[in-house]
C-alpha positions as CSV (number, residue, x, y, z in Angstrom):
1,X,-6.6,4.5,17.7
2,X,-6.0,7.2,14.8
3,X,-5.0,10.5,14.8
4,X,-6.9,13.1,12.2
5,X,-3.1,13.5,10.5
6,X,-3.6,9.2,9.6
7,X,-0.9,7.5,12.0
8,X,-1.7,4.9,14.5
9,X,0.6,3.0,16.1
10,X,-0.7,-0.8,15.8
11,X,-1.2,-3.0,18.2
12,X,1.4,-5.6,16.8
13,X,4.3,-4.2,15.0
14,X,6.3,-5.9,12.3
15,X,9.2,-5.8,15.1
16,X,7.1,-7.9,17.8
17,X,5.8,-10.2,14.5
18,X,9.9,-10.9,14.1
19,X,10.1,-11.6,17.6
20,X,7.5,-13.9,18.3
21,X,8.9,-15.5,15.1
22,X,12.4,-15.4,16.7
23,X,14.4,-13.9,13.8
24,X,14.9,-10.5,12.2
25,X,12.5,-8.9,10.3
26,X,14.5,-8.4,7.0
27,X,14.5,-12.4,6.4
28,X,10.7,-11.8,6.9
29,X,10.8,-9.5,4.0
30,X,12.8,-11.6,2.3
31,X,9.9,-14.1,2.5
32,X,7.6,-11.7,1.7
33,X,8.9,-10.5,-1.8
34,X,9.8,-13.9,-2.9
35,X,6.4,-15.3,-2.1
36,X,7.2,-18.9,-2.7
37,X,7.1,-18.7,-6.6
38,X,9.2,-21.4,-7.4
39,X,9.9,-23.2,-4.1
40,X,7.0,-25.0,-2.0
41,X,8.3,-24.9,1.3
42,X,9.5,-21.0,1.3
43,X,5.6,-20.5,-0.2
44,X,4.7,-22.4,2.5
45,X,6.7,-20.4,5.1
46,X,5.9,-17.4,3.4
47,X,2.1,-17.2,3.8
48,X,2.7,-18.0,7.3
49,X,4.5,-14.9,8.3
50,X,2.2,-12.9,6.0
51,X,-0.6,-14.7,8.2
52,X,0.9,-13.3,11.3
53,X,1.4,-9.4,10.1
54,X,-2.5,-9.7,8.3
55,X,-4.2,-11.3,11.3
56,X,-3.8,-7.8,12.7
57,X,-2.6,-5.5,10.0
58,X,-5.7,-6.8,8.4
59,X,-7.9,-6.3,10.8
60,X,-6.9,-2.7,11.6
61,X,-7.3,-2.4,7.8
62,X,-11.2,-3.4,7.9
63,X,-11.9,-1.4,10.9
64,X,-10.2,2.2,9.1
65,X,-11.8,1.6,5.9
66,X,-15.0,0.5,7.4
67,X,-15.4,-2.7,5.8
68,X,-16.4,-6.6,6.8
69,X,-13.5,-8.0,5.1
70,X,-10.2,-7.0,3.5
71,X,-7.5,-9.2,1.1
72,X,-3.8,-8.5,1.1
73,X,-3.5,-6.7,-2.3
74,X,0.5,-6.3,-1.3
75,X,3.9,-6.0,0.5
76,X,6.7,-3.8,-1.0
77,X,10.1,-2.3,0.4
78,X,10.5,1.0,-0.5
79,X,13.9,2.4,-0.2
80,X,15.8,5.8,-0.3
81,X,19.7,5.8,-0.4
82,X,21.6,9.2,-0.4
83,X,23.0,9.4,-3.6
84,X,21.9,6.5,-5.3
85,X,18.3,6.2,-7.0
86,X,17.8,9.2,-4.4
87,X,14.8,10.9,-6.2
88,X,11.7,12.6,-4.9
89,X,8.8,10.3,-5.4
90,X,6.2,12.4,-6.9
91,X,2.6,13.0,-5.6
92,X,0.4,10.2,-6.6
93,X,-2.6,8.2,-5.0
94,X,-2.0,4.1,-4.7
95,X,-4.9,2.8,-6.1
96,X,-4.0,4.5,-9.9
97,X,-1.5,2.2,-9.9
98,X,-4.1,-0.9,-9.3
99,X,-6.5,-2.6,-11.9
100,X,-9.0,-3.0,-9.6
101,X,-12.3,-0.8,-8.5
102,X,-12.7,-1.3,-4.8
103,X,-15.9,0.2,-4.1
104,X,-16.4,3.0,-1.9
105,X,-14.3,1.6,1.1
106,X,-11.2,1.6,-1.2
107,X,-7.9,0.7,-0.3
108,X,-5.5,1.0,3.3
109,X,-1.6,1.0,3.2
110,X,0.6,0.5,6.3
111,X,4.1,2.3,6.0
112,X,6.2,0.6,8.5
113,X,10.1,1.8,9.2
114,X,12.2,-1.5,8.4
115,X,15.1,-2.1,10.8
116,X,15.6,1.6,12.4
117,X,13.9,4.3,13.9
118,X,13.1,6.9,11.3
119,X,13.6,11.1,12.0
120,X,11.5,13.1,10.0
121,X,14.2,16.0,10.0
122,X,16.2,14.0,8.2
123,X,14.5,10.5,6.9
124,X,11.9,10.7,4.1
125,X,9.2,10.3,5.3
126,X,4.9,10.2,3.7
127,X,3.9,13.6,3.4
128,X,0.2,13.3,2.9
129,X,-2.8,15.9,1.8
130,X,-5.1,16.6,4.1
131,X,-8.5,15.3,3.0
132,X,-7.6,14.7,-0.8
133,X,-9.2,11.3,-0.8
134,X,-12.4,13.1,0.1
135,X,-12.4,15.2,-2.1
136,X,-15.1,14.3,-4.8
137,X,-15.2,17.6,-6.5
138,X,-11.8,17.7,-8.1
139,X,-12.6,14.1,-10.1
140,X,-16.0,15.7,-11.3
141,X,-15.5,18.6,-12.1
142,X,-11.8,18.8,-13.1
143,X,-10.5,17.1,-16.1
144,X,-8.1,14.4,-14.8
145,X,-5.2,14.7,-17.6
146,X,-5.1,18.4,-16.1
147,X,-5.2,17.4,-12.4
148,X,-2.6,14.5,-13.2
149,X,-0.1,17.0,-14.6
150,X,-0.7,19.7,-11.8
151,X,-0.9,17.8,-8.9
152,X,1.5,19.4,-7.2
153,X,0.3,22.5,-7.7
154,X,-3.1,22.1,-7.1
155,X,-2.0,19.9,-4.1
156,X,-0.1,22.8,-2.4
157,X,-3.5,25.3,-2.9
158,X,-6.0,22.9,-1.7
159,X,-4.8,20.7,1.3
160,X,-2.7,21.0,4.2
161,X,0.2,19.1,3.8
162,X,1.6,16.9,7.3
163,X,3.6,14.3,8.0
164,X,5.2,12.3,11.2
165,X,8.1,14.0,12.9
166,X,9.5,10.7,13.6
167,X,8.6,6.9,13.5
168,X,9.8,4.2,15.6
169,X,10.2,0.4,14.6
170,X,7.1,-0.9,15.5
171,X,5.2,2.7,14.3
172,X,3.1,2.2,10.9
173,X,1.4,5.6,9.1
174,X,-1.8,4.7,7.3
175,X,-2.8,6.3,4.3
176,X,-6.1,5.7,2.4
177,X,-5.3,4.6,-1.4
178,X,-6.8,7.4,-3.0
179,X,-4.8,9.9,-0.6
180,X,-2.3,12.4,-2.7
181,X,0.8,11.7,-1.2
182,X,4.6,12.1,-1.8
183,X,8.2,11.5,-0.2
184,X,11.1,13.8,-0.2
185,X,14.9,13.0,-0.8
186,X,16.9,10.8,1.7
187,X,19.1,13.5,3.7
188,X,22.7,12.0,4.3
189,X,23.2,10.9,8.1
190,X,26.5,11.4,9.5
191,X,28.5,8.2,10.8
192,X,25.0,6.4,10.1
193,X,23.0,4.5,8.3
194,X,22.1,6.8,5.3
195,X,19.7,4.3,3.5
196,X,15.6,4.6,4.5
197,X,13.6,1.6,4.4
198,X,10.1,0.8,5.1
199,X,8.0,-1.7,4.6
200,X,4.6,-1.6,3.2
201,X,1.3,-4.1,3.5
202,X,-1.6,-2.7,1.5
203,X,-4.9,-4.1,1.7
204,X,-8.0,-3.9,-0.3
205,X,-12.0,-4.1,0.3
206,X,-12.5,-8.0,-0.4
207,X,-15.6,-7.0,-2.7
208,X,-13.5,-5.1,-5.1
209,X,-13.7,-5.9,-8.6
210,X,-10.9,-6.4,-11.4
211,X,-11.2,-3.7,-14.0
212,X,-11.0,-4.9,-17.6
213,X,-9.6,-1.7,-19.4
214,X,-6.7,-1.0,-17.9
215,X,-5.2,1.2,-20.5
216,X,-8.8,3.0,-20.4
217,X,-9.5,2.8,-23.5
218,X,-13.2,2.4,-23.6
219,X,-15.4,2.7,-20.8
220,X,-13.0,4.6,-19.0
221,X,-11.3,7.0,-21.5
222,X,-8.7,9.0,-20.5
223,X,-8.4,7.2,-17.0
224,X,-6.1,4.2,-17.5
225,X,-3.9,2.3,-14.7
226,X,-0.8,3.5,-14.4
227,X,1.7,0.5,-15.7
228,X,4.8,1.4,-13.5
229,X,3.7,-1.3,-11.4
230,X,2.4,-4.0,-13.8
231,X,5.3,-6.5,-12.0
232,X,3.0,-6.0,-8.6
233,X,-0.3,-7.2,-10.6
234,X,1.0,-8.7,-13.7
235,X,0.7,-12.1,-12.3
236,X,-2.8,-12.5,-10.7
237,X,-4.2,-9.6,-13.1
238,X,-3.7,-12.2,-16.5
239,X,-4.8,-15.5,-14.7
240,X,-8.3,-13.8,-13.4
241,X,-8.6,-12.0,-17.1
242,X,-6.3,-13.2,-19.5
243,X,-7.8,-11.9,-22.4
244,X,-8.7,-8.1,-20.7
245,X,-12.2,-8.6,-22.1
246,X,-14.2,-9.4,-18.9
247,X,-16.8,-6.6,-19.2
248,X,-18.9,-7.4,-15.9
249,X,-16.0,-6.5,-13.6
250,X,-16.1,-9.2,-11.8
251,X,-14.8,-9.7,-7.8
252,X,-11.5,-10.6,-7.9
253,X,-10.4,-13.9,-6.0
254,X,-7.0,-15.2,-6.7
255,X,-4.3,-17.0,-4.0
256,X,-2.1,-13.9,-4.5
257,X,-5.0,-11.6,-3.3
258,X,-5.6,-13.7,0.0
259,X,-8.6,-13.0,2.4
260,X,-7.1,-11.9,5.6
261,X,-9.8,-10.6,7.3
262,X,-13.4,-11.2,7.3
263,X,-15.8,-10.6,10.3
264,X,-18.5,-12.5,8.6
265,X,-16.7,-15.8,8.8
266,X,-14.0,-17.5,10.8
267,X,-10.5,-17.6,8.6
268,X,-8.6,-20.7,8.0
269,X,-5.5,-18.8,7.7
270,X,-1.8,-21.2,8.3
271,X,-0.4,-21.1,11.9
């Protein structure tokens, strides 16, 4: 189901998803980002076709992290266009970038090329570090302002680095959210295309619990959240602890963080 490098190919791919909804899979994204924040019906339409990627995104989630029940923490499109906002994206692991602690099942995010098949020669592509979300050593014993700022070095001495040589549409990678991982430069593609799209669903254990200081500034000194993606949280995180002052970290349970998947109990999720 996965291979030891951490890509699968899923059963149901956003492609067949589009299909069976009879329409392309960029107005499903469109959906997606937009998640109904100001118009009933598109919310409406929009946690349907998130129903129909989580019913089994979410389920292959649970099964990988080994937990009973998962919530949709996101989607995102990530892009890459030769030439334009073209950077490297750096190593980093998901989950520093999320006010939540998820227990020790953690996080799952599906990488899914958008509307073409992907060539790792040339596409950029998740390069991920062998084993680095295992590795319990380097948070103990290493100071993490010194591993944040020599991640790549220490990344390049203590995992192997692999990646995919290619995806097709309907192919997914997987990553755990406490992976070190990073993405290369778009390459230019002659009499193509040059642009590099994927889509990404993450999902998170459904016990996790919000953390209250997320500039870490008490009980966690020296290990805030980084804020680059506040827009991705700044909504739910507020209305579940508008006042950051909720010191019993409680479970988080907000509409934007839906329960997709629980084997403990049948789902009422919109057909």
């Amino acid at each position: 189901f996965v291979s030891d490098e951490g890509w699968l190919r899923p059963t149901v791919s956003l492609a067949y998803v589009a299909a069976q909804l009879g329409d392309d899979p960029r107005r499903l994204v469109s959906f997606l980002l937009r998640r109904g924040r100001d118009d009933p019906a598109v919310a409406s339409e929009a946690l349907r076709l998130v129903a129909a990627v989580a019913a089994e995104l979410g389920r292959a989630a649970a099964i990988l992290l080994q937990a009973p029940a998962v919530r949709l923490y996101q989607t995102n499109v990530v892009a890459k266009e030769p030439g334009r906002l073209n950077q490297a994206t750096g190593i980093h692991r998901d989950l520093h970038q999320v006010p939540l602690d998820p227990g020790p099942a953690g996080s799952l995010t599906f990488w899914c090329p958008l509307d073409r098949d992907l060539d790792g020669a040339r596409d950029s592509l998740l390069h991920f570090y062998q084993g680095s979300h295992r590795d319990l050593a380097l948070a103990v014993w290493h100071d993490p302002r010194q591993v944040e700022s020599r991640a790549a070095e220490i990344a390049a001495t203590r995992y192997l680095a692999v990646h995919a040589d290619g995806l097709r549409l309907g192919d997914c990678t997987a990553h755990h959210g406490w992976l070190l991982h990073r993405a290369p430069p778009q390459k230019p593609r002659p009499l193509a295309d040059d642009a590099r799209r994927a889509l990404t669903f993450s999902f998170v254990d459904a016990d996790a619990r919000l953390l209250h200081d997320i500039h870490g500034n008490t009980t966690r000194n020296y290990r805030p959240v980084n804020m680059e993606d506040e827009l991705a949280f700044a909504d739910w995180y507020h209305d579940s602890d508008p006042d950051n002052s909720d010191r019993l970290m409680r479970k988080v349970d907000h509409p934007l963080l839906p329960l997709v998947y629980d084997e403990r109990r049948p789902l009422n999720l919109p057909s």
